[in-house]
N, C-alpha and C positions, 0 to 999 in steps of 0.2 A: 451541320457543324454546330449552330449555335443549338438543335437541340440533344446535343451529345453533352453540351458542357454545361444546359441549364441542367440535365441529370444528374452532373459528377458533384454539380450545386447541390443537387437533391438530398444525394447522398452525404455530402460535409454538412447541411444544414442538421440531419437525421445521429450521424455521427457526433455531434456539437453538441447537441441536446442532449444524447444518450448520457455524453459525461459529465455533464454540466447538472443531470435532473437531482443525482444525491444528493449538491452541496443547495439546490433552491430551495429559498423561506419566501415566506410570503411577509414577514416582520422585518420590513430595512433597515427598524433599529437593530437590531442582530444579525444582520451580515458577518459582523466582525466574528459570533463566536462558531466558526469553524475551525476546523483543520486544529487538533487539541494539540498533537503531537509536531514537535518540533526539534530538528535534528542541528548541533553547531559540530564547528569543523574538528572538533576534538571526542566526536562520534558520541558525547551526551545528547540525552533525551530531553528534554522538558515540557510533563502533560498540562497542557495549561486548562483541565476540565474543572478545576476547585476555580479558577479565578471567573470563568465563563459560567458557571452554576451563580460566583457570586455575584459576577457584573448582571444578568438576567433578572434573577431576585431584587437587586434593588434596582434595576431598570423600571422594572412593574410596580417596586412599592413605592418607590421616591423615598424611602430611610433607606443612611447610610447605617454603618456600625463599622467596630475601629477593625474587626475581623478579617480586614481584605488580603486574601494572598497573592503574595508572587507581584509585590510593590512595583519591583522595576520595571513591570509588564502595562505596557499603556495602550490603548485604543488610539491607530493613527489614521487619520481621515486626513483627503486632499488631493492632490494633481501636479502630477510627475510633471518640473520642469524644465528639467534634462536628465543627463544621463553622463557617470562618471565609471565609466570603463563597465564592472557592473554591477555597479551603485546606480540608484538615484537619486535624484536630489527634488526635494518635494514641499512644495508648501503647504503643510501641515496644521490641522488642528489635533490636540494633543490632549486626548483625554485619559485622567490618572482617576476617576472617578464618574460614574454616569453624569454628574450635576458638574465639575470641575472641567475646567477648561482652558487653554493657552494654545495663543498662534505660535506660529515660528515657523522658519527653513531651515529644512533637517536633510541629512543623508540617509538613504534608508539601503541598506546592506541586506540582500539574498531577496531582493523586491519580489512582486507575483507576478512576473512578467507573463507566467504562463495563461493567467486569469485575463492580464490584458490581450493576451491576443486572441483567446476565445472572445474575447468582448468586441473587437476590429473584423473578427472572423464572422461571426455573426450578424454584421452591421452589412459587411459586406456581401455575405451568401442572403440577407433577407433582400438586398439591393437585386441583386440579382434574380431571383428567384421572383420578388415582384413584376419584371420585365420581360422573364418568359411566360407567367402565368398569363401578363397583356397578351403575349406572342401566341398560346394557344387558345387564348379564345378568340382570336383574329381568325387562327389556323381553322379552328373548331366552326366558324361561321361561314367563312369561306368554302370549307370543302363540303359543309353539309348543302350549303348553297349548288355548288355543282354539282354536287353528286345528284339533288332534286331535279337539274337539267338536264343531265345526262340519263335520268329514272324514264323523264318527259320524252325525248328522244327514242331510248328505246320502246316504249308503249306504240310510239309514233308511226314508228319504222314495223313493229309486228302484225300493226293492224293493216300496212301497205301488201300490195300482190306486186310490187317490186320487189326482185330477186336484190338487186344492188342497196335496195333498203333495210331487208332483211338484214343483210350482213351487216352494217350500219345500226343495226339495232344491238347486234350480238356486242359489237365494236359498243356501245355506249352501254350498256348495261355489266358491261365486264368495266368500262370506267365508272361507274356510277358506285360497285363493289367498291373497288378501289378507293375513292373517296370516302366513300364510307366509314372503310378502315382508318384510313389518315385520320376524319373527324373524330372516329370511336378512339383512335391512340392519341390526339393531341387532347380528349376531354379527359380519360386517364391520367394523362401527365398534368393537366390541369391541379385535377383534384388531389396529386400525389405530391405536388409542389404547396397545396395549399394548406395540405395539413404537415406538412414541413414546416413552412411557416409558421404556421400557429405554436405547434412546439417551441420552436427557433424565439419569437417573439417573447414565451412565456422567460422561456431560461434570459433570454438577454435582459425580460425586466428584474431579474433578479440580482444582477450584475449592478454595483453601483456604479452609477454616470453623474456627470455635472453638465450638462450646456453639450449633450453628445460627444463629452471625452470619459473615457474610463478613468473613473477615481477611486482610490484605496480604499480601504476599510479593514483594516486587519490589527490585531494585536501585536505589538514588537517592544523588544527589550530595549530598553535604553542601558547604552555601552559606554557612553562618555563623550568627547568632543575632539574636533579636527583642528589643524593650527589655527583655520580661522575666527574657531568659535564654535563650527556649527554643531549640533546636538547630532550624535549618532546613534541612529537605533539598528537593533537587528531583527529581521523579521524569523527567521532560523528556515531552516532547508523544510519543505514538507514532503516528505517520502510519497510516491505515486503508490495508490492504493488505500493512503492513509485517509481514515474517517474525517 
């Protein structure tokens, strides 16, 4: 049982990465500029590729110029903490400029919730997948271990002019097979787990974290404010499929 479910591991680990490999950088200051296209509930667009060309360019030069588009669109960094139906509410740094900067706790409307839970999925399938990797090199020791008794056994028993040994050798050398196989499939899954993980690993460092929780990084409009004050941004819908 548990190695049926370290496989289905294998598989979500293999599946997680597959979708996850288009949006990885290896630059964590540019996490933010993905996903260009952005859908609001009144089915406009907004390509936000002129502000992500600009934010990049002057991320590398350190000059600004007055040229920036698409003003209301800020870089929002920080860690969800809570959740308002399906808002979050997040403590935020706020940047309207690579160099420019401000705290606050913001709402943030149409969150990436999807992003976070490849990030918890991940955390959790590499937990995993660690645990049976131990499990079949235990497996992997063990059976090769028998199976070497059982090789010893039947040698033992062929070289005998006992009739009852004989069979006793047949009987150990059909388990020593046996073992074999088990060590030959548990080092397979071994190795098919462990290059899981590696992918698994690569994509999850690409995912921004704080202190092992998933923290934002994304571009969102600022909408205005709630009774209390708090600044609302919107992150906008991003379409599955969209670059």
């Amino acid at each position: 049982m548990l190695k049926i479910i370290a496989m289905k591991i294998a598989g979500l680990i293999f599946l997680l990465s597959a979708t996850l490999a288009g949006a990885a950088t290896t630059n964590q200051t540019l996490l933010c500029c993905q996903h260009p296209l952005r859908v609001f509930g009144d089915h406009s667009t907004v390509n936000l590729t002129p502000l992500f060309q600009w934010w990049t360019h002057h991320e590398n030069s350190g000059r600004l110029d007055i040229s920036r588009p698409l003003a209301a669109w800020h870089r929002i960094t920080g860690v969800k903490v809570a959740e308002l139906e399906y808002n979050w509410v997040v403590d935020a740094v706020i940047y309207t400029s690579p160099t420019t900067r401000t705290n606050a706790r913001i709402i943030l409307r149409n969150p990436p919730a999807a992003e976070e839970q490849l990030f918890y999925n991940l955390k959790a399938g590499l937990a995993a997948a660690g645990q049976q990797i131990t499990n079949d090199q235990r497996t992997y020791q063990n059976d090769t271990k028998a199976a070497q008794q059982a090789t010893t056994r039947a040698q033992a028993g062929n070289r005998s002019r006992n009739g009852r040994a004989r069979v006793n050798a047949a009987n150990s050398a059909q388990q020593a097979a046996q073992d074999n196989a088990a060590a030959t499939a548990a080092l397979n899954d071994q190795k098919q787990l462990e290059t899981a993980r590696a992918l698994a690993e690569k994509q999850l460092a690409a995912i921004p974290a704080e202190k092992g929780k998933y923290r934002i990084d994304w571009f969102a409009m600022e909408i205005g404010r709630n009774k209390q004050g708090l600044l609302i941004y919107d992150l906008g819908v991003v379409e599955a499929g969209a670059p």
